[in-house]
N, C-alpha and C positions, 0 to 999 in steps of 0.2 A: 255374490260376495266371494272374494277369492282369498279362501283360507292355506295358498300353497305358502305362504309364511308359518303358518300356524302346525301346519304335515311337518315343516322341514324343522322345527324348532321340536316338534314330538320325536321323530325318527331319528335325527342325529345325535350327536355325542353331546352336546348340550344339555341338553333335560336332565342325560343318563348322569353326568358331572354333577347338575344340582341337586337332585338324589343324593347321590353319593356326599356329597358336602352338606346337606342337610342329616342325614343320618348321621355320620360322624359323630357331628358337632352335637345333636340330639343322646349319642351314644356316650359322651364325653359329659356330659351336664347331670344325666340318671349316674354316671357312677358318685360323680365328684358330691353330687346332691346326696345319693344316699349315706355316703363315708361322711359329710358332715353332718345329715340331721343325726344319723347312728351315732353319732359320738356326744351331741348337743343332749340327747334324750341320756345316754348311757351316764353325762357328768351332772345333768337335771336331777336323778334317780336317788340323788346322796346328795352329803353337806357340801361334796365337792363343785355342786351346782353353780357355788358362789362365786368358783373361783372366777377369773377375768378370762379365761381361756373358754370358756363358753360365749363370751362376748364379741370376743375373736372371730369367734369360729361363723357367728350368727354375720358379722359385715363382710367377712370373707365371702362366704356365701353368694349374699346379697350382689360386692363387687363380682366374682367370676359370672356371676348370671350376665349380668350387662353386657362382661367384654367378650362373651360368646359370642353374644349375641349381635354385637358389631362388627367381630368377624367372619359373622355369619354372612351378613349383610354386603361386607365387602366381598367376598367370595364369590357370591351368587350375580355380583354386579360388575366381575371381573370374567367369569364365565363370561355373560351373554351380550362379553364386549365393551364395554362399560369405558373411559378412558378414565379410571379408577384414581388418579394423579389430579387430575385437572379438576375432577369429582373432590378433591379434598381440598383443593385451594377455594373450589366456590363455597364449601360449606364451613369453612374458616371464616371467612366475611359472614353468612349468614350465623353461626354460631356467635358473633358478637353481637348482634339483633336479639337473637334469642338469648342471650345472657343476661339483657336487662330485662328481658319478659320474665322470665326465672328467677332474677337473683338472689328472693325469698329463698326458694327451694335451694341452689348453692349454700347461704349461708348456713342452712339447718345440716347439711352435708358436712361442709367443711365442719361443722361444729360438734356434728357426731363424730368425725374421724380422729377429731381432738381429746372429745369425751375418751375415744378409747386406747390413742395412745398417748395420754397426760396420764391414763387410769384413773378419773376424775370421781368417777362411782361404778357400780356394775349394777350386774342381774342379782338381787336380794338385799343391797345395801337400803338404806333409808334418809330419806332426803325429807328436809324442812322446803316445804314448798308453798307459798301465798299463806303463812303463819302455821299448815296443816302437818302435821306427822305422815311422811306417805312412805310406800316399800315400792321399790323398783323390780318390777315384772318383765319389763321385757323393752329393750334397748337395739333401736335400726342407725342406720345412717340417718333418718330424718328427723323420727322422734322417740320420745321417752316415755313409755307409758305405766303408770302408777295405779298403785291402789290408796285411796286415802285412808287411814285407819280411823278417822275422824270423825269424816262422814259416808263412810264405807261405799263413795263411789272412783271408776275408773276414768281416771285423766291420760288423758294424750296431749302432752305437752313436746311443741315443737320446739327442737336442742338448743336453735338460735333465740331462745327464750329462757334454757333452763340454767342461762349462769344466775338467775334468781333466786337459786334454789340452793340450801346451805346442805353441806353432807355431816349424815349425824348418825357415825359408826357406833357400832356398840349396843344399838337400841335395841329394847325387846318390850311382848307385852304379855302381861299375866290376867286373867281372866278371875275374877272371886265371886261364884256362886253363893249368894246372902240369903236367909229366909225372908218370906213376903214380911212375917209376923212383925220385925226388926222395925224402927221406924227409919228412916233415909238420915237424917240426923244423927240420930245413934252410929248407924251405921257410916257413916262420912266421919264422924270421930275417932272409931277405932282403923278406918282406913289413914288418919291418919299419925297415929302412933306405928303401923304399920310402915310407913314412908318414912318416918323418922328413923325407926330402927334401921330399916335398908339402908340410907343412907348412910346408917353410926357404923355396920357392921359387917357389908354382905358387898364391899365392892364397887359401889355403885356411884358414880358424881353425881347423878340425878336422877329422882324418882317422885313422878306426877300424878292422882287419879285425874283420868280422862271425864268418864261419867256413865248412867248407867248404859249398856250397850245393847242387854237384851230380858225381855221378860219371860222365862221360863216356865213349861209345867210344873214348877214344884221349888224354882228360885227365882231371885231376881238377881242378874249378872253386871256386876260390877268390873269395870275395868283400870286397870292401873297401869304405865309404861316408864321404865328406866333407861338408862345407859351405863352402859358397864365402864369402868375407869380405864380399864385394859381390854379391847374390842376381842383381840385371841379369847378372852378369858367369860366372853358371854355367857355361853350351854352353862358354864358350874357358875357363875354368879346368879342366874335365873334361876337353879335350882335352890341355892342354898336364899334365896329370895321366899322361894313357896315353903322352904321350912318355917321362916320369919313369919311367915300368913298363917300358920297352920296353928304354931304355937301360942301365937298374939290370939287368934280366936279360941285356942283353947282355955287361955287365960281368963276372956272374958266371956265364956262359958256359951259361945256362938257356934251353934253345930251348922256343920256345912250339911244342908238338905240335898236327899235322894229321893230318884223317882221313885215315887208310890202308885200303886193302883189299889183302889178299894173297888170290893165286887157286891151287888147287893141284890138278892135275893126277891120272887114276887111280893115275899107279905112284909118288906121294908117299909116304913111310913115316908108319906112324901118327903117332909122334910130334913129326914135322913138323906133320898137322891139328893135330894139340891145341894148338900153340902157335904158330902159323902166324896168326891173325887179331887184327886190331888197329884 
């Protein structure tokens, strides 16, 4: 086997080139990668998370990774002789080939790029999505991925699908820790003189109970979700919301339960343990 191609492609200035254009461009990717995750994390850390400039920053990202990386590509193919012109006119025709094998994947593209400069929704807004209440987590060029508050699972929904999806600014949700003892009837009554009042006093165009969310060591958690009439104006409408909850249950003489622990002793009788912990 006559590896004297192979000697003269190591020991020449060729190899030493693609090195060199490979680090670079390697060199060029860690800075630019760490100045935007550093900043993506630093705007994640606070309310300012929400702003659309974390949005930004995440397709920015995403685009300069690519076109490194196809300069990378041309580089390395213009080194080692390549007739790098003639290379682009044949992958023009072929690129039309693969444009209809793809054109899924473009449209979800193009439709993220839209998402972000229409500013259609970002990263923390809340979208009505297949009838569900869902919060936007995190947003690519391809897809949009959600949490359902609903049914508290994670959707990955591709962008050329999410003009199905209505935006539904303003929304928040409060959480109402209930006693077991209460009956759910009871307690679905005074939730909703609670929604009434929200609605007569605290801001709100709308306020729904969802349903129960979770059953607790010591309560059963009730959930309820609004939308503030003025979206700026959320953090103090949600607050002056849990005063509304606080007061309505003090009214109707419903104490919000706390963890307890009962500790019981060897010469406890049984059926003190069995009903002894809470």
């Amino acid at each position: 086997m006559d590896l004297t191609a192979v000697k003269t492609f190591f020991t020449g200035g060729a190899f030493l080139k693609i090195v060199v254009a490979v680090a670079v461009i390697l060199l060029i990717w860690i800075i630019i990668d760490r100045v935007l995750t550093g900043t993506v994390k630093h705007l994640e850390s606070d309310e300012s998370g929400r702003t659309r400039l974390t949005t930004y920053l995440r397709s920015i990202r995403t685009l300069i990774k690519y076109v490194l990386l196809v300069i990378l590509v041309v580089l390395v193919l213009q080194i080692c002789g390549v007739n790098v012109t003639s290379l682009v006119a044949g992958i023009g025709i072929a690129s039309v080939v693969v444009g209809f094998a793809i054109q899924d994947a473009l449209k979800d593209i193009i439709m993220g790029l839209n998402i972000v400069v229409d500013h259609y929704y970002r990263v923390g807004d809340h979208l009505i999505y297949n009838g569900h209440l869902c919060r936007v987590t995190e947003l690519s060029l391809k897809t949009t991925r959600m949490y359902d508050l609903v049914t508290h699972h994670e959707l990955v929904v591709r962008n050329s699908l999410i003009n199905e999806a209505e935006l539904n600014d303003g929304f928040f949700l409060i959480d109402i820790p209930l006693p077991y003892e209460e009956s759910f009837e009871d307690m679905r009554r005074v939730i909703e003189v609670i929604l009434e009042r929200m609605r007569e006093g605290c801001g709100v165009s709308d306020a729904q109970f969802l349903d129960i969310s979770e059953f607790g060591a010591s309560a059963i958690t009730y959930k309820i979700c609004g939308t503030a009439e003025n979206a700026s104006e959320t953090p103090g409408v949600r607050r002056r919301c849990m005063s509304v909850i606080k007061q309505t249950l003090d009214e109707y003489g419903i104490r919000i339960p706390y963890t307890q622990l009962v500790l019981h002793g060897p010469d406890a009788q049984p059926e003190d343990r069995a009903g002894g912990a809470s």
